[in-house]
C-alpha positions as CSV (number, residue, x, y, z in Angstrom):
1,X,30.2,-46.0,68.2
2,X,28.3,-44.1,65.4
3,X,29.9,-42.9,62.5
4,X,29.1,-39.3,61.9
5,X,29.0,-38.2,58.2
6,X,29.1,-34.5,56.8
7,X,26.4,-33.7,54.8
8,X,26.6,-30.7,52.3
9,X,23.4,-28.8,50.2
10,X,23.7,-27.1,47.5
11,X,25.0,-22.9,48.0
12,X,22.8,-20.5,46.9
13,X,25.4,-19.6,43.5
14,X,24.6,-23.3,42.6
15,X,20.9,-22.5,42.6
16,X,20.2,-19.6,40.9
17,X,22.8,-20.9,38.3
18,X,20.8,-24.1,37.8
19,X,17.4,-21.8,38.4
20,X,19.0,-19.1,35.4
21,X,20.3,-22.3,32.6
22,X,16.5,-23.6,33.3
23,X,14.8,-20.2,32.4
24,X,17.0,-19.5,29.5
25,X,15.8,-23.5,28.4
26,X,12.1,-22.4,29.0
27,X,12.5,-18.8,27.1
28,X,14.1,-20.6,24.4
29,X,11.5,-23.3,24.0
30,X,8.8,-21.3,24.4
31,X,10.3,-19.1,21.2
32,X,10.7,-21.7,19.2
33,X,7.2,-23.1,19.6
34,X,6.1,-19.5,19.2
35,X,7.6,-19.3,15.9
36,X,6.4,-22.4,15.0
37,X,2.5,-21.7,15.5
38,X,3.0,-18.6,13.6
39,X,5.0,-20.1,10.4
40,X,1.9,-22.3,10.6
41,X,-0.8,-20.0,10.9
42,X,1.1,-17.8,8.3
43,X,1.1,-21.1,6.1
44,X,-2.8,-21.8,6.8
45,X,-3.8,-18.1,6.0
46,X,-1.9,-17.9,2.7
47,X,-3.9,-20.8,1.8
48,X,-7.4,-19.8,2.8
49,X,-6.6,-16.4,0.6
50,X,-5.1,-18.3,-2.3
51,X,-8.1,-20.1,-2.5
52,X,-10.1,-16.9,-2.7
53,X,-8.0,-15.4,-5.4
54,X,-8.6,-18.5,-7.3
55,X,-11.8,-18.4,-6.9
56,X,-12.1,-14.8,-8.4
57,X,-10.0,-16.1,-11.3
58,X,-12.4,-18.7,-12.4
59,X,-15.3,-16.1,-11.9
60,X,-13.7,-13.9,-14.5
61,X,-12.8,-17.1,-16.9
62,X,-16.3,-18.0,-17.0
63,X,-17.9,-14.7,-17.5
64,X,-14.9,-14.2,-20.3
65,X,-15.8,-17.5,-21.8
66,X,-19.3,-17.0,-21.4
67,X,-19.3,-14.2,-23.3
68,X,-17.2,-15.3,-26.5
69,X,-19.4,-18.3,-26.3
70,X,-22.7,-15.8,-26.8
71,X,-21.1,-14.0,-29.7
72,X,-20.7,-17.3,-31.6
73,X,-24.0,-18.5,-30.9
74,X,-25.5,-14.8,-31.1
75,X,-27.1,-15.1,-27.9
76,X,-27.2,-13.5,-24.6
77,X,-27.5,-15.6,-21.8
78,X,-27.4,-12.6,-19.6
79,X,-23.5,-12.8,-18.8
80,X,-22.8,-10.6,-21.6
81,X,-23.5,-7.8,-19.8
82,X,-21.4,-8.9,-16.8
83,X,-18.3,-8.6,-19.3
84,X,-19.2,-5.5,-20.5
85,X,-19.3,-4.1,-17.1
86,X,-15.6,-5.9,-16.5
87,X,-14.8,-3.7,-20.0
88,X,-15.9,-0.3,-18.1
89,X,-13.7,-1.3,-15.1
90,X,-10.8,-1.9,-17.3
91,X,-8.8,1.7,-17.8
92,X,-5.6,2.6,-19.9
93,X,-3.9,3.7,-17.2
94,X,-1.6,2.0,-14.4
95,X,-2.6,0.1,-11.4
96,X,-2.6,1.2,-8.0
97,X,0.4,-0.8,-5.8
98,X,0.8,-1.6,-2.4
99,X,1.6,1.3,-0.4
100,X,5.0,1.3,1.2
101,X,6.7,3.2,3.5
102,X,9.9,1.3,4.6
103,X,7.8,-1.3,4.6
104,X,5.2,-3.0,2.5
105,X,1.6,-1.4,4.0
106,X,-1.8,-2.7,3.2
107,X,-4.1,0.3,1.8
108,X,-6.4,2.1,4.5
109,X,-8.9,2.3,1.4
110,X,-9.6,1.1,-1.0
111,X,-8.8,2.2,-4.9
112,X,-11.9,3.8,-6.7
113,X,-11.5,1.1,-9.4
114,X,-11.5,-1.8,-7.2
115,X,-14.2,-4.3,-7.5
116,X,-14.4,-7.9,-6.4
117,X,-16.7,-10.9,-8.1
118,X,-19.4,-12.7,-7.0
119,X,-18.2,-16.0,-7.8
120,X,-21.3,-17.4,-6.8
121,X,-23.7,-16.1,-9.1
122,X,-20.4,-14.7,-11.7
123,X,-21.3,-11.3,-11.4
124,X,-19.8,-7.9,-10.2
125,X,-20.4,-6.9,-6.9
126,X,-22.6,-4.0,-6.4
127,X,-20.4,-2.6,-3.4
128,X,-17.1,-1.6,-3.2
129,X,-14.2,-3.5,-1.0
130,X,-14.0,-2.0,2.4
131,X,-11.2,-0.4,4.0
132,X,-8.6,-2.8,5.7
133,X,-9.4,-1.4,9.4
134,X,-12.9,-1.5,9.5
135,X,-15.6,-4.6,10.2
136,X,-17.7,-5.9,8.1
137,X,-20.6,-4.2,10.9
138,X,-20.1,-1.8,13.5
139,X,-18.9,-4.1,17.1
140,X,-17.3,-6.5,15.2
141,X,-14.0,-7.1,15.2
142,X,-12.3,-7.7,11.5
143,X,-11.3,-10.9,9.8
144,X,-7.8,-12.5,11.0
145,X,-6.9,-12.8,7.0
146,X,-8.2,-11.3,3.7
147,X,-11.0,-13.2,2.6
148,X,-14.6,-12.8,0.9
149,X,-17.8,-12.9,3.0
150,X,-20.7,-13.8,1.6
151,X,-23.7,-12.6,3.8
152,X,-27.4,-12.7,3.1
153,X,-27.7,-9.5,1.3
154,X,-24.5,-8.4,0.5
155,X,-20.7,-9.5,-0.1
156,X,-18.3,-8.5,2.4
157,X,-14.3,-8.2,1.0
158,X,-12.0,-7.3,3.7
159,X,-8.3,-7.0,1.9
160,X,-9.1,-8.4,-1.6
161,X,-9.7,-6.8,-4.4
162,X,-9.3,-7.1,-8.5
163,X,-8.0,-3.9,-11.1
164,X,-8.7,-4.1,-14.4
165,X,-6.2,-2.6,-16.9
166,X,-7.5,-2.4,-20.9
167,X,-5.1,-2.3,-23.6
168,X,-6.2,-2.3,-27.4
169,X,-3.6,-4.1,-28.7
170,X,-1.6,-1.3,-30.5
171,X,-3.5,-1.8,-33.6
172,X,-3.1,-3.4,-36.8
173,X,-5.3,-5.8,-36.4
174,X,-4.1,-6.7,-33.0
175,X,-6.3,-8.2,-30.6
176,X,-6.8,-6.3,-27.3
177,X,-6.8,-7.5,-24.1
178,X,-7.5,-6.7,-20.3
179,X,-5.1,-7.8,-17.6
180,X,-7.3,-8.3,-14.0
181,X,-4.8,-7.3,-11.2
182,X,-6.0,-9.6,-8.2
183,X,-4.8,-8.6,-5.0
184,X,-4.4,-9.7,-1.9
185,X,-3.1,-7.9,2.0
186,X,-3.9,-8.4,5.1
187,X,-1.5,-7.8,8.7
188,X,-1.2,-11.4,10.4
189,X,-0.4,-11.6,14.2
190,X,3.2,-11.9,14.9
191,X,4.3,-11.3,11.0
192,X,5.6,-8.4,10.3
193,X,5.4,-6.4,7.2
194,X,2.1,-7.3,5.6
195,X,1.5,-9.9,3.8
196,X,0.8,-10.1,0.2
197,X,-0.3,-11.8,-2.3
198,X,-1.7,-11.7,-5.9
199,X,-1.9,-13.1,-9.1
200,X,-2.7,-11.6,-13.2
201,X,-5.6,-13.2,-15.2
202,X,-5.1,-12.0,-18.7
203,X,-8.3,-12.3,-21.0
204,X,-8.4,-11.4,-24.9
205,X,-11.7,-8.8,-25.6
206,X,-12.6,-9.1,-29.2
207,X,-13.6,-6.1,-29.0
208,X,-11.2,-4.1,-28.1
């Protein structure tokens, strides 16, 4: 005679629990690896835009030693007059901040003082940074970071800019200076507030 077995399946409780520990898994791996491409496009960004800022440092260094390199020499090599248009930037008063409300909020526009470099040919741009929300031409779409484009007939700055701030020294023989407030913002997808960045290049104006 043939042994008959009993043969049991699994109950439906036993499968959605097994179906409900897997999605929690997935949900849970999926997160992690969410938060992972961001901390690394976050990382990636904030290097692309250092880089920039950099970049507009050195511009202002050379122009700056440019210039106290023509007044020893008594030449101009035609970056003199870049400085003094840096001097005319350069007010007493404060710097504009980032705007916050709760939260730290890149500017909709763009500060009257603002300027940004050339730092291909070391020379102010003619043009003034545009505002955070609009493309550099009308159907584009705006730059994922803050970064400088340089296009055929004009320089595009989406979230950079640089304030100058002047101060004579207090006198008595003091020697003046300008600080250059180089600034950074820009809203990166799934980071949350703004990010920021920015850095102070302080340059001593003998003329001041």
């Amino acid at each position: 005679m043939l042994a008959i077995t009993s043969q049991r399946g699994d109950t439906i409780i036993e499968v959605l629990l097994a179906v409900t520990v897997f999605s929690m898994i997935a949900v849970g791996a999926i997160a992690i690896m969410n938060q992972g491409i961001n901390s690394a496009q976050r990382s990636l960004e904030i290097t692309q835009v250092r880089q920039q800022i950099d970049a507009q440092a050195e511009a202002l260094r050379f122009i700056h030693q440019t210039y106290i390199n023509s007044l020893s020499e008594g030449q101009d090599d035609g970056v003199m007059s870049e400085w003094e248009k840096l001097r005319t930037k350069a007010e007493a008063g404060g710097v504009s901040g980032f705007a916050t409300n709760g939260s730290i909020n890149c500017p909709a526009i763009a500060s009257p003082r603002a300027f940004v470099l050339n730092a291909r040919t070391a020379s102010i741009d003619s043009k003034p940074p545009i505002s955070m929300s609009t493309p550099p031409s009308p159907g584009e779409t705006p730059p994922p970071y803050a970064q400088l484009i340089y296009g055929l007939d004009r320089l595009y700055a989406y979230g950079i800019w640089i304030e100058a701030q002047r101060n004579d020294g207090g006198g008595s023989g003091n020697v003046g200076f300008i600080d250059f407030h180089i600034r950074a913002c820009w809203e990166s997808p799934g980071n949350s507030p703004a990010i920021t960045l920015g850095t102070i290049v302080r340059l001593y104006d003998p003329a001041a």
